[in-house]
VEXPANU-820532 format. One record per residue: x, y, z of N, C-alpha, C in turn; residue in three letters. Coordinates in pm, whole numbers, padded with zeros to 5 digits, always signed. Example, Ala and Ser with C-alpha at 12.3 -4.5 7.8 and 13.67 -1.06 7.14 Angstrom:
VEXPANU-820532
+01319-00569+00780+01230-00450+00780+01320-00330+00780Ala/+01285-00225+00708+01367-00106+00714+01290+00003+00787Ser/
This chain:
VEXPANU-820532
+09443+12141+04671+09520+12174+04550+09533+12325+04536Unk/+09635+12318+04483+09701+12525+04515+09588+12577+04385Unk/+09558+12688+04376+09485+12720+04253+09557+12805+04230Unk/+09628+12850+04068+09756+12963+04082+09610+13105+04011Unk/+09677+13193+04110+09580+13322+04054+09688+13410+03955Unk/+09640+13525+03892+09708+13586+03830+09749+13724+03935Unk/+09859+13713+03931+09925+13816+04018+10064+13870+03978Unk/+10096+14015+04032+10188+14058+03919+10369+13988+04050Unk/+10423+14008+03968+10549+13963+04029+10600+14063+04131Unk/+10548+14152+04179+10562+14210+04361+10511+14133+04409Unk/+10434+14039+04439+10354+13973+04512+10456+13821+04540Unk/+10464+13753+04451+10569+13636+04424+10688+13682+04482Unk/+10761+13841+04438+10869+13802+04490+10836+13812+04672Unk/+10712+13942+04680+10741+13928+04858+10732+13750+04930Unk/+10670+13691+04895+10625+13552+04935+10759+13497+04871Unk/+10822+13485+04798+10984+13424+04774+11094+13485+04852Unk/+11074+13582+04876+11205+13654+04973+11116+13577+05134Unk/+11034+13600+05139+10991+13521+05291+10989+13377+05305Unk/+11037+13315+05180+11079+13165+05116+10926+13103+05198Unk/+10851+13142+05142+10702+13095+05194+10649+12949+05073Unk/+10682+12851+05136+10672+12695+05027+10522+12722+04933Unk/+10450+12796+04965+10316+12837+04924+10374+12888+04735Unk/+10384+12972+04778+10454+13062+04681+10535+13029+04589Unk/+10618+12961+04642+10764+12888+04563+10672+12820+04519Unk/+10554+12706+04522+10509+12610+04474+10432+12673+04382Unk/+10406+12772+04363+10301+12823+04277+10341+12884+04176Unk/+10496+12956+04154+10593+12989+04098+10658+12881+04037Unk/+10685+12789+04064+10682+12629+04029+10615+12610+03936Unk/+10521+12608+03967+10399+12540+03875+10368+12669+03740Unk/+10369+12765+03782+10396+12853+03667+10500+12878+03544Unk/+10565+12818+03576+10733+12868+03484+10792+12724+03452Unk/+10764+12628+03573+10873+12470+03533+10857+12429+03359Unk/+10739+12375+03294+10703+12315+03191+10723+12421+03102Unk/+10716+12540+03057+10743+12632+02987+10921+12662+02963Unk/+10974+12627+03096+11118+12694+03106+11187+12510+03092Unk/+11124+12384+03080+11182+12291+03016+11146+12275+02857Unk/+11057+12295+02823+11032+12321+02662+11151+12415+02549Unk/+11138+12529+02662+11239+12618+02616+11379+12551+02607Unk/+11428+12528+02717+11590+12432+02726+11574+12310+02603Unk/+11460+12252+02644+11426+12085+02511+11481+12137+02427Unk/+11382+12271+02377+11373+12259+02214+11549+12309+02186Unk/+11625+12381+02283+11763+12414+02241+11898+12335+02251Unk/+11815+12205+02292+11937+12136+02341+11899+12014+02287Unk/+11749+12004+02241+11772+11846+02216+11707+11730+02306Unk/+11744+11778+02424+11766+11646+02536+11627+11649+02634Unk/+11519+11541+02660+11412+11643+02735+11462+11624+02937Unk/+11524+11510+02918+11551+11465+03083+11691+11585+03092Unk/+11775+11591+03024+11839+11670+03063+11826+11843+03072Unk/+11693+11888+02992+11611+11946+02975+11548+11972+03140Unk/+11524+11886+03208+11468+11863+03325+11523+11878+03436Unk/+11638+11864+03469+11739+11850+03510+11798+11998+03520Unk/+11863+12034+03409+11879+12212+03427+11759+12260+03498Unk/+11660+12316+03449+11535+12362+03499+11519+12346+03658Unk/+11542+12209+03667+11529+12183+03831+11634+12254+03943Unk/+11794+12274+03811+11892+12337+03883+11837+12496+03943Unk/+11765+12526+03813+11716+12674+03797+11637+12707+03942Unk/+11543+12640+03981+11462+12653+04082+11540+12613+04206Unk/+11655+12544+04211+11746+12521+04307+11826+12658+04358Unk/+11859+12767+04213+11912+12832+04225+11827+12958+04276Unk/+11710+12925+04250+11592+13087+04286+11587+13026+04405Unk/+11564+12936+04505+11533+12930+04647+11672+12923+04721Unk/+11770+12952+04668+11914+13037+04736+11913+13103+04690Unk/+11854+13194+04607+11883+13341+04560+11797+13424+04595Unk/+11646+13365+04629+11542+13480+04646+11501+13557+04747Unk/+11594+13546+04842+11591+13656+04988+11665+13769+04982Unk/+11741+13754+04850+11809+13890+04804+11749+13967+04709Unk/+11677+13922+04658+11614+13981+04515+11534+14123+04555Unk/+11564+14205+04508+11537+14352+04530+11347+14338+04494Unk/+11300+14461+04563+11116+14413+04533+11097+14469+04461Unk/+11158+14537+04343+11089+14562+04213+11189+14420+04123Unk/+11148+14338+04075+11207+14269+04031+11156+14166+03911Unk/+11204+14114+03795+11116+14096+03695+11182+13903+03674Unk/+11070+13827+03730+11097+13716+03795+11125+13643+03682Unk/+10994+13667+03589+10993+13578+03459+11147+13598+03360Unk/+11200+13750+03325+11303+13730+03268+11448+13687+03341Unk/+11423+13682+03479+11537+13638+03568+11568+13475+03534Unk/+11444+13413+03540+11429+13275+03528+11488+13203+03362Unk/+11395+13282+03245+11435+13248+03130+11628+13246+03107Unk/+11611+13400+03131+11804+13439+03151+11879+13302+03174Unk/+11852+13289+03327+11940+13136+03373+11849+13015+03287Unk/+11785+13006+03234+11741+12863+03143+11853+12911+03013Unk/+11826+13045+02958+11912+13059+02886+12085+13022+02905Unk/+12133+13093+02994+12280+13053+03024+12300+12889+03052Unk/+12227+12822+03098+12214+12673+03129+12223+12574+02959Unk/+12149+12659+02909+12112+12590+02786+12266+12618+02724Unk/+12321+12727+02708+12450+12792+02664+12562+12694+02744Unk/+12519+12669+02821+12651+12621+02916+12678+12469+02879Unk/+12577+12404+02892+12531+12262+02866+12604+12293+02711Unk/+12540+12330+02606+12604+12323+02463+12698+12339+02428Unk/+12797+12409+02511+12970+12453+02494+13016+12338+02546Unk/+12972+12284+02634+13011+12124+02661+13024+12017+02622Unk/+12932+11988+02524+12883+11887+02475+13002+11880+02328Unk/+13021+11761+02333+13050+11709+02231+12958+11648+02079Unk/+12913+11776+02048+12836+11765+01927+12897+11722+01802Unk/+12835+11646+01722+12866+11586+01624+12867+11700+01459Unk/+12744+11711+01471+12671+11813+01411+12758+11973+01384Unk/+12832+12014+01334+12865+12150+01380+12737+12258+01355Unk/+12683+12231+01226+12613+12314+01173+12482+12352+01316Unk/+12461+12212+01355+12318+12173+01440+12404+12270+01559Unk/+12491+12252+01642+12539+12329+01740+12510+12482+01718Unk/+12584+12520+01649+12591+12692+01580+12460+12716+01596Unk/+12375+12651+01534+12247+12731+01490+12154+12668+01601Unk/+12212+12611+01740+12091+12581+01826+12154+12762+01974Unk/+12308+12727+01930+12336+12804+01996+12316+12941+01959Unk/+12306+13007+01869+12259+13177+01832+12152+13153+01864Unk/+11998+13048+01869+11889+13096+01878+11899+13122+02003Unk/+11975+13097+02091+11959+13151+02228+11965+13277+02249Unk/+12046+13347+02164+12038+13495+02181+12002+13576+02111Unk/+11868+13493+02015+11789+13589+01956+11694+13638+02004Unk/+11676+13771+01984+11634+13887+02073+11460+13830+02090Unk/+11403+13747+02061+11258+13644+02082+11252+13527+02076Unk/+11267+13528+02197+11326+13349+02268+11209+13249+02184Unk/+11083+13320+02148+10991+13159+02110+11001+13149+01965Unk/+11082+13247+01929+11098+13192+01754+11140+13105+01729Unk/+11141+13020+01599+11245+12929+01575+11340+12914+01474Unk/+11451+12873+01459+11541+12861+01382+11521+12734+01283Unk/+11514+12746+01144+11493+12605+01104+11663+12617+01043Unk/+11686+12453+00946+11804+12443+00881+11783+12521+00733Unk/+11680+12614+00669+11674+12662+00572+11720+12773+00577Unk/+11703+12847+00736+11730+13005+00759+11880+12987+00780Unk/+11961+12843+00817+12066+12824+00867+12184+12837+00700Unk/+12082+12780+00580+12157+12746+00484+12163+12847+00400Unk/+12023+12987+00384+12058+13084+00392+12159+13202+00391Unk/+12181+13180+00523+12320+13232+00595+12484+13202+00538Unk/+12473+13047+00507+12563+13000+00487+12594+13036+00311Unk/+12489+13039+00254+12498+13089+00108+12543+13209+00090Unk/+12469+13292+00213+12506+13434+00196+12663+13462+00199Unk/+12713+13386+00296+12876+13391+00378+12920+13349+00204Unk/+12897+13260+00145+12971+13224+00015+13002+13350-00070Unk/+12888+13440-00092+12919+13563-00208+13033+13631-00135Unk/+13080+13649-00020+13191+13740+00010+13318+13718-00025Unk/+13381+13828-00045+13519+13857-00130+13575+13685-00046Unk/+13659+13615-00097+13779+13540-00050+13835+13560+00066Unk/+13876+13651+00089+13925+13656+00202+13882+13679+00298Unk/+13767+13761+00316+13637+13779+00412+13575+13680+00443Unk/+13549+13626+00308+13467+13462+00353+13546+13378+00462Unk/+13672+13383+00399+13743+13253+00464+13760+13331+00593Unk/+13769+13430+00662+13833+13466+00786+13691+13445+00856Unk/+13538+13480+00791+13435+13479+00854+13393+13330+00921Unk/+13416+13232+00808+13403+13101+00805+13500+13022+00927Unk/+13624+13085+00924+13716+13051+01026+13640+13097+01195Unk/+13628+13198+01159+13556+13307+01314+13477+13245+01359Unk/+13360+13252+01283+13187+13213+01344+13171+13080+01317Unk/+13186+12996+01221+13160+12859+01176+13278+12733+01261Unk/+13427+12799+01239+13500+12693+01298+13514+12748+01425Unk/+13466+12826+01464+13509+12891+01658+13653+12902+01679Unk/+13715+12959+01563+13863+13001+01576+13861+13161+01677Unk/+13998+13183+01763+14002+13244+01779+14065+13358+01681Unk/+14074+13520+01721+14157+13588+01601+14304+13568+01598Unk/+14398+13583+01687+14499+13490+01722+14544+13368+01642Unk/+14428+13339+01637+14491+13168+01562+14444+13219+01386Unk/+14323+13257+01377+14314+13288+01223+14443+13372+01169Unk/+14494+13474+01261+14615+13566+01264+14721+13495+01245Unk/+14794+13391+01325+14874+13291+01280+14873+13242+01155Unk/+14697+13128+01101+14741+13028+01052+14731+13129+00930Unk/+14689+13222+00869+14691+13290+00765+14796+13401+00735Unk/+14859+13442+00817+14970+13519+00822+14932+13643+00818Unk/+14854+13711+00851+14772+13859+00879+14765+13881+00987Unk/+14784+14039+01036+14772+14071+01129+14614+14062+01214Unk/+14633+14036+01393+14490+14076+01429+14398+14176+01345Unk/+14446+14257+01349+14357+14430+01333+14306+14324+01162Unk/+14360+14297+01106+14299+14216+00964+14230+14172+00995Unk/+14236+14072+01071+14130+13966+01136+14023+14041+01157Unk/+14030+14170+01263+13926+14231+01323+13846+14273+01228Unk/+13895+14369+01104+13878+14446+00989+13794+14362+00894Unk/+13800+14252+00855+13767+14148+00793+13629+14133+00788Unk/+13608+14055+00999+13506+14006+01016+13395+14125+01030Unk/+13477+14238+01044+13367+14376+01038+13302+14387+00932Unk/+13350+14386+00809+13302+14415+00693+13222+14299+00652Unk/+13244+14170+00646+13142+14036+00689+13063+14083+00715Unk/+13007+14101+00828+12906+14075+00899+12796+14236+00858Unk/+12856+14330+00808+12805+14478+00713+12761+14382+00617Unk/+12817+14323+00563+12780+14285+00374+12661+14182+00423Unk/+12675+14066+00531+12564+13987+00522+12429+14073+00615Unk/+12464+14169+00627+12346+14252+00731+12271+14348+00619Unk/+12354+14353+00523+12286+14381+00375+12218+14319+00334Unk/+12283+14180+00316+12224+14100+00208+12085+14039+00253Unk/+12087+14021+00399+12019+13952+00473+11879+14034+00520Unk/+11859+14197+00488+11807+14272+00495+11665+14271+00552Unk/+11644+14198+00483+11459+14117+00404+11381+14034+00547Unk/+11500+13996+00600+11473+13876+00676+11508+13903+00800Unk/+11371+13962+00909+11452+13984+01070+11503+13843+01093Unk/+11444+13714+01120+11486+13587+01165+11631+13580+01114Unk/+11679+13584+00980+11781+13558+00948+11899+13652+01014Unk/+11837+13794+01047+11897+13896+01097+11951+13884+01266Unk/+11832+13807+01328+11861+13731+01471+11957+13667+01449Unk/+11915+13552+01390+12048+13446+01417+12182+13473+01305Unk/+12245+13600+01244+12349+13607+01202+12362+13692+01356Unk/+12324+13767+01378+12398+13866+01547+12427+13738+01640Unk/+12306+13632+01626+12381+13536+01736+12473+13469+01714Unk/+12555+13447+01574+12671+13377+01517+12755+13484+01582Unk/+12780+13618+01563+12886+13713+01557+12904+13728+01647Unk/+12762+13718+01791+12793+13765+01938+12874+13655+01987Unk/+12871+13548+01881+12913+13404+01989+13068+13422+01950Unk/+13103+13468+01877+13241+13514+01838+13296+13581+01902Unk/+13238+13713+01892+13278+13847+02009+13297+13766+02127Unk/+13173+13718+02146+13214+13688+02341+13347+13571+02356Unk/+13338+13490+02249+13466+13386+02238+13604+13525+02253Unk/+13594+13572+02150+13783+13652+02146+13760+13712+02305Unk/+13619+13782+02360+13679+13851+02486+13698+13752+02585Unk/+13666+13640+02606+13717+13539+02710+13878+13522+02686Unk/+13896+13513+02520+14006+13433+02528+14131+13632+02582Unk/+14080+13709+02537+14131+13855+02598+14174+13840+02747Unk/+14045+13795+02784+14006+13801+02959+14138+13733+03028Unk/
């Protein structure tokens, strides 16, 4: 039976770039159950949970003969559990909107083992209510319905740059209001980033 020692990640990666089964197995056994917990708790699902993860390690033993030897294994690994978890959830046909939104920003809150409950979620959503009318509704359109600006621009009859102008001042007023509260402060950046990165695809 392998006994895993503590060793810093120069060591792992030289024994992974020499794809030495020793190594990989021990790297395995270090990261698998940690990096399916992580996917579980964001997705819900534990076999499919299992499944990514397994892709993950599919993808480090075709990737790890390139990996430069200063290299930082553990956040390489989380990263792709992260994008997996992201990828899987843009897919899915969720029922839930609220449950989607708020499984998807915790992914890109800046401390992957925090957690998001539905109180910090309702929070948020209270906060989005005090804003002027028209802020609300363009914010609510943006981050909540996954409109693009384009289409909020259409169905409201305002120009982009409004749109843009809008959700700027949003996301100032709830970064105010929300002050008090880093958690709440994570997952409003992960509502807004999921926005941003939506308009630059739809740019792209």
């Amino acid at each position: 039976m392998l006994v895993i020692k503590s060793k810093g990640d120069d060591v792992y990666i030289e024994g992974l770039k020499k794809r030495d089964p020793e190594t990989y197995e021990i790297v395995f056994k270090m990261y698998y159950k940690a990096l399916v917990l992580f996917v579980e708790r964001h997705i819900g699902d534990r076999n499919m949970a299992k499944d990514l993860v397994q892709d993950i390690f599919l993808k480090l033993y075709e990737s790890c003969a390139s990996f430069p030897n200063e290299f930082n294994l553990k956040s390489w690994l989380y990263c792709l559990a992260r994008n997996a978890a992201i990828d899987y959830l843009r897919h899915l046909k969720v029922m839930d909107r609220n449950k989607f939104l708020m499984a998807e920003a915790m992914l890109y809150a800046a401390d992957l083992d925090k957690c998001v409950d539905e109180k910090l979620y309702a929070k948020i959503q209270s906060a989005i209510e005090t804003l002027p009318d028209q802020c609300k509704r363009i914010v609510l359109m943006s981050v909540v319905e996954g409109k693009k600006y384009w289409e909020i621009s259409n169905e409201l009859g305002i120009t982009m740059n409004t749109v843009r102008t809008q959700v700027a001042r949003g996301y100032k007023k709830l970064r105010e209001q929300l002050s008090d509260d880093n958690m709440a402060i994570f997952l409003l950046m992960g509502l807004f980033m999921i926005a941003k990165e939506r308009e630059t695809e739809q740019q792209y």
